[in-house]
C-alpha positions in Angstrom: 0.0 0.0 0.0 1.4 3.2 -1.1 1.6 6.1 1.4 0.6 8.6 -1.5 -1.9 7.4 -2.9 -4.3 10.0 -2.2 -2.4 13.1 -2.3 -3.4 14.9 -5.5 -1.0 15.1 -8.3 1.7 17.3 -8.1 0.8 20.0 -11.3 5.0 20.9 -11.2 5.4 17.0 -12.7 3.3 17.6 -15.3 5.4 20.5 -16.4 8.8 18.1 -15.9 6.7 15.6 -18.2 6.2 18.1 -21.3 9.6 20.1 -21.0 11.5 17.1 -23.0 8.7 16.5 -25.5 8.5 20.2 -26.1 12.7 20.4 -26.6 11.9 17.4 -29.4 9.2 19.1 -31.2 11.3 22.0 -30.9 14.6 20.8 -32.4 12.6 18.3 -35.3 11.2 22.2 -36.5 14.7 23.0 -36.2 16.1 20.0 -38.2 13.6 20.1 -40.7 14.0 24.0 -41.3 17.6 23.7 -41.9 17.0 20.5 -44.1 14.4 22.3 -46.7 17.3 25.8 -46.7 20.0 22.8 -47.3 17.4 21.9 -50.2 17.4 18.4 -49.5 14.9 15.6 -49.0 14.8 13.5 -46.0 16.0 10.9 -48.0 19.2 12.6 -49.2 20.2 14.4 -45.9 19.8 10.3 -44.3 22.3 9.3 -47.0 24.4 11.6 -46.6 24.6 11.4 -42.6 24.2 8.0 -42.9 21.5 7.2 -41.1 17.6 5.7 -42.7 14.8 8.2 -43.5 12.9 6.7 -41.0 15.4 7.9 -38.1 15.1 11.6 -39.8 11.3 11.5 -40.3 11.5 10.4 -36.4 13.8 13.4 -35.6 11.6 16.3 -37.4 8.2 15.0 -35.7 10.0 14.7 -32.3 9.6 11.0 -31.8 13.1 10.3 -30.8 15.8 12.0 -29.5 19.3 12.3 -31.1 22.5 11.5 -29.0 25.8 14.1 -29.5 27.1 11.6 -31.8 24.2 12.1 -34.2 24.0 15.9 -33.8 27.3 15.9 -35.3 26.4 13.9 -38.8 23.7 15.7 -39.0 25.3 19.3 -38.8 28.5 17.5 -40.9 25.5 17.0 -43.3 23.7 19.8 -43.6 26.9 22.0 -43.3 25.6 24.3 -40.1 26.5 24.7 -36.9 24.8 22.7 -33.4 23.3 26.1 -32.8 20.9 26.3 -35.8 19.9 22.8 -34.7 19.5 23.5 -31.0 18.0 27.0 -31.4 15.2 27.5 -28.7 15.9 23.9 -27.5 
């Protein structure tokens, strides 16, 4: 028996809870903005950092999160700097 289960739900969590998944939406506007100025599909930027579409169509809607490691293809890529990709992140 849990000790808290009646205390009402702390609204300060829910804040914690959307903070990452606003920082993903964020930076897959962010991706996706650089990618169309870059002129290239999601196709050819996953070629070219070597990663599938899927992973960059999964990036743009902010379904996953990339590590360090794939920040740096993807700004080798698209020839910009971490900063247009973490802009407002």
């Amino acid at each position: 028996m849990s000790l808290f289960k009646n205390l009402p739900p702390d609204p300060r969590i829910e804040v914690v809870k959307k903070a990452p998944r606003k920082a993903l939406v964020q930076f897959g506007k962010n991706l996706n903005k650089t990618r169309l100025h870059a002129k290239l599909s999601q196709e050819q930027l996953a070629v070219k950092a070597d990663f599938t579409r899927r992973y960059i169509q999964n990036l743009e809607s902010g379904q996953k999160s990339p590590t360090l490691f794939a920040l740096k293809r993807l700004t080798t890529a698209l020839k910009c700097s971490y900063q247009d990709l973490l802009n407002g992140v």
